[in-house]
GUSEKE-130498 format. One record per residue (C-alpha): x, y, z; residue in three letters. Coordinates in steps of 0.02 Angstrom, whole numbers, plus 32768, in hexadecimal, padded with zeros to 4 digits. Layout:
<nodes>
XYZALA;...
</nodes>
This chain:
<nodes>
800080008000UNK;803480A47FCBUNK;805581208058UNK;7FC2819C805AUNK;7F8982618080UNK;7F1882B780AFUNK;7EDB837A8071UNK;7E6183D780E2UNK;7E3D848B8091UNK;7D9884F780DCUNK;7D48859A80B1UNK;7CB3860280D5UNK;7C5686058022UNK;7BCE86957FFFUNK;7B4986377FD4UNK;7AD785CE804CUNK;7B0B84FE803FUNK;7A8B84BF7FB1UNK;7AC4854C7F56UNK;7B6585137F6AUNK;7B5684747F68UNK;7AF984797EBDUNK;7B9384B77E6DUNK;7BF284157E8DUNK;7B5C83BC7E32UNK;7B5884397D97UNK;7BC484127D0FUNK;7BDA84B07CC2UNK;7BE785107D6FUNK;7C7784867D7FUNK;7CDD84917CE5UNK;7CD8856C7D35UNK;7D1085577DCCUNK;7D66848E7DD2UNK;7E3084887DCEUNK;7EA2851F7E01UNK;7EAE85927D59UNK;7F0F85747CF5UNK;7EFA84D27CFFUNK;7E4084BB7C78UNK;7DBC84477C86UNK;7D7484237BEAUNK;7D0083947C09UNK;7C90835B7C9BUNK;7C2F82D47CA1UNK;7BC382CA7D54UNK;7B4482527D7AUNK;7AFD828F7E24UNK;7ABE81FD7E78UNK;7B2A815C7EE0UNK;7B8980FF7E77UNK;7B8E818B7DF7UNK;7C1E81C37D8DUNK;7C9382577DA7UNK;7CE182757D38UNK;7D6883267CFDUNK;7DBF83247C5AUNK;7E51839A7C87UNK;7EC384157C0AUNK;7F5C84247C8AUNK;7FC9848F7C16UNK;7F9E84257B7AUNK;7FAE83847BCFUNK;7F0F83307BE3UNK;7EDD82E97C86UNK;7E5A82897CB2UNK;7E10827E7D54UNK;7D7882127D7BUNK;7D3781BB7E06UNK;7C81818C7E49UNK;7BFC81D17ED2UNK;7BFE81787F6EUNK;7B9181FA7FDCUNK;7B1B82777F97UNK;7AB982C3803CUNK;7A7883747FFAUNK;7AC083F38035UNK;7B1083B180B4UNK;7B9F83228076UNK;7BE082F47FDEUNK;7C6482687FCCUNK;7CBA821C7F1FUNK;7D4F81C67EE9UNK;7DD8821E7E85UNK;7E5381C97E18UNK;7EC982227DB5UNK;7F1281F97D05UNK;7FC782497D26UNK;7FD381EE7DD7UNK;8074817B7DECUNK;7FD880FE7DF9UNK;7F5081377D90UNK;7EDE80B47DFBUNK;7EEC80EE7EA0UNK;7E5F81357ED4UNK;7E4581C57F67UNK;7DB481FE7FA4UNK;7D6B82B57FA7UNK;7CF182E0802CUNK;7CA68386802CUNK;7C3183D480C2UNK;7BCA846A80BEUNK;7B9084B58156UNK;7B2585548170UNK;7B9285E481A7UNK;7B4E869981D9UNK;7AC986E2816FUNK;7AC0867A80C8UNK;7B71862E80BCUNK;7BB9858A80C4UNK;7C5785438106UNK;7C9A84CE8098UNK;7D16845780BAUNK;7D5C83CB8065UNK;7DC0833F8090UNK;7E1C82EB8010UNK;7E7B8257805CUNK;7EC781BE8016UNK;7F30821C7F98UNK;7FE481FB7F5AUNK;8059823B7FE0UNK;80C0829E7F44UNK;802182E77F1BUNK;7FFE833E7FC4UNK;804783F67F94UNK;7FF183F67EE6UNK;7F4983CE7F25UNK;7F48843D7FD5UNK;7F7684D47F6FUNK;7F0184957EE2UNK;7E6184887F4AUNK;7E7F852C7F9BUNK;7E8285777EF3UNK;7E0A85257E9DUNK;7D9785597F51UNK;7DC586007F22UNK;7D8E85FC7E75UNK;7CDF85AA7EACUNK;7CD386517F3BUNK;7CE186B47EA6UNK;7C7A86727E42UNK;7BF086607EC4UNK;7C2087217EF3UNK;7BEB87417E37UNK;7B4B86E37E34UNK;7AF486F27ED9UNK;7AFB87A37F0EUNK;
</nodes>
């Protein structure tokens, strides 16, 4: 067995949580905000129920990626929980797991905090930096379309 990390990575979102948690469900909301820029995703493919697909096809600087994994929790807007694989992983079949919590925070916002453990110890830096990016990006965007 691989040796494993985990990424924890929180932030107060301004939106209320099934606002917020709709835009993990929304495919084109996701290819917005998904992946720190300038990292691109051009496809998504989400099937929003247990057992569903995940699935990102990345543009990482002209190197496809694909990431892809399945639904394991849906609990709206509370939980969400998948597995994430990634194409450019030292082994492109490990899978980690993503879980993602939204709880209501003063007057319609949401902390949301994800968990993303399992993941290739040489990945740790990429994806704690990543996440709080890509959280950034999805504050922005929610900044953008809620007020």
């Amino acid at each position: 067995m691989t040796d494993t990390v985990t990424v924890v990575v929180s932030r107060v979102m301004p939106a209320p949580p099934a606002v917020v948690f709709d835009e993990w469900l929304d495919p084109e909301a996701l290819q917005e905000w998904m992946c720190p820029n300038p990292v691109r995703v051009v496809e998504v493919t989400i099937e929003p129920r247990v057992g569903g697909t995940v699935r990102f096809d990345v543009d990482d600087s002209g190197t496809g990626v694909l990431i892809s994994g399945q639904f394991l929790t849906i609990d709206r807007p509370r939980l969400l929980r998948f597995t994430w694989s990634n194409s450019n992983w030292e082994d492109p079949s490990q899978a980690s797991i993503v879980a993602v919590t939204f709880e209501p925070v003063g007057v319609g916002e949401t902390l949301m905090s994800i968990e993303h453990s399992l993941l290739p110890t040489s990945e740790f830096e990429s994806f704690h930096s990543g996440w709080i990016d890509t959280f950034a990006q999805l504050d922005a965007r929610l900044a953008s379309t809620v007020r």
